[in-house]
C-alpha positions in Angstrom: 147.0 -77.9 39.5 146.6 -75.7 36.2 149.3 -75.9 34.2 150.1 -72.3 32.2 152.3 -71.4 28.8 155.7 -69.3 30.1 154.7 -67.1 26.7 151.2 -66.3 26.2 149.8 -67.7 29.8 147.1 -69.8 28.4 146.0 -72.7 30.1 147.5 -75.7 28.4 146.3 -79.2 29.0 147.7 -81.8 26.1 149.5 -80.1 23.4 152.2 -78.5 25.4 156.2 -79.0 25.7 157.9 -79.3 29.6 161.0 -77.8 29.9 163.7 -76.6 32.7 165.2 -73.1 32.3 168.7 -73.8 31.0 169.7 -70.9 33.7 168.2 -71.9 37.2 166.5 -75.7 36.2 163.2 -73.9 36.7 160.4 -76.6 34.9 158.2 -74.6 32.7 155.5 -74.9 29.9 154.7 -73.9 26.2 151.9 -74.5 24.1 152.2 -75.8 20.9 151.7 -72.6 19.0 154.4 -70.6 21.3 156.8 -72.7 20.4 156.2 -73.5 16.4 155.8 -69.7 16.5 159.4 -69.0 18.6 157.4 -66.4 21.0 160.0 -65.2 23.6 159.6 -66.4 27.1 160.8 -65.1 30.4 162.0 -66.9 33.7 161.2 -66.0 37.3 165.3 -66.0 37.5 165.5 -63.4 34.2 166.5 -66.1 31.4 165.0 -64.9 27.9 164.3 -67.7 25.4 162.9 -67.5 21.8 
């Protein structure tokens, strides 16, 4: 199964971060450069992160 960055949708293999939406426990993934960069990200549910 591909795994996919919540903020820019690349394909991410071994430099990524897990994560559950702190709204609906949701597990998600970031690339490195997302999250070093604080790019927003968007939940299924609605939740908006930095």
């Amino acid at each position: 199964m591909e795994k996919h960055c919540i903020s820019c949708n690349k394909e991410v293999t071994n430099d990524f971060i897990k994560f559950k939406c702190p709204s609906c426990g949701k597990d998600m993934n970031r690339c490195i450069d997302c999250r070093e960069t604080s790019t927003p990200y968007k939940c299924a549910c609605g939740f908006e992160g930095p």
